[in-house]
C-alpha positions, -999 to +999 in steps of 0.1 A: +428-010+698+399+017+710+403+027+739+432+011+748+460+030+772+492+040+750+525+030+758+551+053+777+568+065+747+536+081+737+537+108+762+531+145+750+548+177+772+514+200+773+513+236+760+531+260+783+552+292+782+553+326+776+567+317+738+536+295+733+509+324+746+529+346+720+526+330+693+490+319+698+477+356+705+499+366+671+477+340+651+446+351+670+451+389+662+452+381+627+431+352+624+452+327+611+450+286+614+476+267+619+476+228+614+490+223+648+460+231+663+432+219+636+449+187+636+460+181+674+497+177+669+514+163+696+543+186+693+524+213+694+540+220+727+573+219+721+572+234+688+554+265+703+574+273+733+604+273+714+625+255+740+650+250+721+649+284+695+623+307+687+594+286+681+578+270+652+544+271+638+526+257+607+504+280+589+473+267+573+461+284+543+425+290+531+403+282+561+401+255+586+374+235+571+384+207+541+365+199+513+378+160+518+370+134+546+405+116+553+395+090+581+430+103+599+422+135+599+406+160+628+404+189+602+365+192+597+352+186+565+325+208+542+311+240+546+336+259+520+338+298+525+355+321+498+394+331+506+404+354+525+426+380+498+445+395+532+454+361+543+490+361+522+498+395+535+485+386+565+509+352+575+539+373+562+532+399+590+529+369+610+558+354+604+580+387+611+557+392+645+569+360+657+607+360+647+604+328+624+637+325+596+621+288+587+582+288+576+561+261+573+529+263+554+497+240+545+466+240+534+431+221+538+420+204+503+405+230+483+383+207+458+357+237+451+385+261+437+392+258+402+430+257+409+425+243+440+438+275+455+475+268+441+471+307+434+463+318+467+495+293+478+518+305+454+509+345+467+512+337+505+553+325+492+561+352+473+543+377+505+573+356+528+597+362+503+591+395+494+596+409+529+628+384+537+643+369+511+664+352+533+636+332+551+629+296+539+600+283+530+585+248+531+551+241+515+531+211+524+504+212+495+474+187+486+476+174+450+453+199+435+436+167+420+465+158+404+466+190+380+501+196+367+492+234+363+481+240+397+515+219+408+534+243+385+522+273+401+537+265+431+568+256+418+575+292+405+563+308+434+600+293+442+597+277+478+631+258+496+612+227+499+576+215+485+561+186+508+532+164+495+524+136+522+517+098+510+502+091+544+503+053+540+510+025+522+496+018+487+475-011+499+456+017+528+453+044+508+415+038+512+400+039+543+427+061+549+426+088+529+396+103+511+390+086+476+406+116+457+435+110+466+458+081+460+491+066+457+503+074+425+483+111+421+513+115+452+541+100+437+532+119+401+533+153+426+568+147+440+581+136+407+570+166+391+584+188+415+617+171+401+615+171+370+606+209+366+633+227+396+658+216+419+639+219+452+641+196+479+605+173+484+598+154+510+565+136+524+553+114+550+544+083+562+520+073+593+528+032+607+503+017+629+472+015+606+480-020+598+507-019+571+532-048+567+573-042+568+576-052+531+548-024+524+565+002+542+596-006+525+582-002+491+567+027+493+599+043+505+617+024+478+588+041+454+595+077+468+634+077+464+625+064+428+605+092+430+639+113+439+621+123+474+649+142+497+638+138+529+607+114+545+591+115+579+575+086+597+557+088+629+528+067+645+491+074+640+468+084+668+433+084+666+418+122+669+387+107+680+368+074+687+347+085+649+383+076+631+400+052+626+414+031+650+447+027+660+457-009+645+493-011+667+513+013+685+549+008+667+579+007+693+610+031+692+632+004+676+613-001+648+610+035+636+649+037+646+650+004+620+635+025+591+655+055+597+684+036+590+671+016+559+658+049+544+690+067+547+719+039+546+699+016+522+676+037+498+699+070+502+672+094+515+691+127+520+677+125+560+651+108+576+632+116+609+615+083+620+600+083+657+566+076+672+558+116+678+572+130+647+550+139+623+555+155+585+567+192+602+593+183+622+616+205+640+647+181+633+637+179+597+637+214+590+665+218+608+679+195+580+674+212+552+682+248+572+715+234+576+716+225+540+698+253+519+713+282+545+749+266+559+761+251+527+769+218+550+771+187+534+742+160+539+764+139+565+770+170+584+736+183+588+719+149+593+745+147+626+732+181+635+697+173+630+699+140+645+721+158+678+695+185+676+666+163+682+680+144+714+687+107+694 
């Protein structure tokens, strides 16, 4: 489908507002990365300008360059430099420069670290926390190459909610994602995060690289076995005509469809299913803000989320 003109429902609002130019110089002044940006995220516009709070941004920890090739992905790959040690300190300044009460953070794949930089993670939480206990914080880590340790660290660094993305079906997993990765190295990262604390997980799924409906519906079915909270699905868009190509663009109704089966059928706490939503998601934090912060029940917050994000 190169080259082909996307369908209405694919438009994106552009960057604007005084929020958005606030935020950016912020990151700028202290040279922080943000996935938003490194990755081309659609939302980057709305998130940023806050239109409907005080903006959103996703930090990304440990440089902008990964040491995997995902075919999805527009974060470059190679070229490793050492961490930056101020970088923890430095995102919690961030953070109370821009106003935020809900943090996202991420990471490139950090194969050359011996822990995979789970450390340098694990200090960039406790930074957060440190200066406002009462901020949450969601983690969206890579597997670590599967290394329980490294998975443990992060747990006691004691974030709200630790993310770790499936991307696709079992079946895609390669040419998807890089060949370090896989299906059940994922699943055995969420199931871990279980089994050791009580913290919400949740992960994500992209449709539109050519996965069938009885594929998509196993792997959620494998992630709520997996005693996965919350799950995100949104459409793939190619980042450039050197990945992969877009196999179908999936209508409205269909991601409406799964929303419905993952919550009503496989009892996902919530689910945010929609062509532009991808794994940070305003509606889905608002979610788990709702439940971690308000002490609302999962019906209630799922109606606030769901009011909250306009379906």
């Amino acid at each position: 489908m190169n080259g082909r003109r996307k369908p209405d429902w694919l438009k994106m609002r552009p960057p604007s507002g005084q929020r958005f130019t606030e935020i950016k110089r912020t990151l700028r002044d202290r040279d922080l990365h943000t996935v938003c940006e490194e990755a081309n995220c659609p939302n980057m516009g709305e998130c940023w300008s806050g239109r409907d709070g005080p903006g959103t941004a996703t930090f990304m920890l440990m440089g902008d360059r990964c040491s995997r090739g995902c075919n999805f992905c527009d974060v470059e790959t190679g070229g490793m430099e050492p961490l930056d040690p101020d970088e923890p300190a430095n995102v919690a300044v961030a953070v109370a420069e821009i106003g935020l009460d809900y943090v996202v953070l991420t990471s490139v794949d950090r194969d050359d670290l011996e822990d995979g930089g789970a450390a340098h993670f694990a200090e960039t939480i406790r930074e957060i926390k440190e200066r406002d206990a009462g901020i949450l914080v969601e983690v969206l880590i890579p597997d670590f190459g599967g290394d329980p340790d490294a998975v443990r660290e992060i747990i006691e660094a004691e974030p709200d909610v630790i993310a770790h993305n499936v991307e696709t079906v079992e079946r895609l997993q390669w040419p998807v994602r890089d060949r370090r990765a896989n299906y059940e190295q994922t699943l055995s990262v969420l199931e871990q995060v279980k089994r050791e604390s009580d913290i919400h997980t949740k992960t994500s799924i992209m449709l539109g690289l050519g996965e069938y409906d009885h594929e998509v519906y196993r792997t959620l079915a494998d992630l709520r076995e997996a005693d996965v909270d919350v799950v995100t699905l949104g459409q793939y868009l190619q980042p450039s005509r050197s990945h992969l190509d877009v196999f179908e663009y999936v209508h409205p109704d269909v991601f409406d469809t799964w929303a419905r089966v993952a919550e009503e059928e496989l009892g996902f706490g919530y689910c945010a299913s929609g062509p532009m939503v991808r794994s940070s998601y305003k509606a889905g934090e608002l979610f788990v803000e709702r439940v971690l912060r308000d002490g609302k029940s999962v019906e209630q917050a799922r109606d606030e989320a769901r009011a909250a994000a306009g379906s």
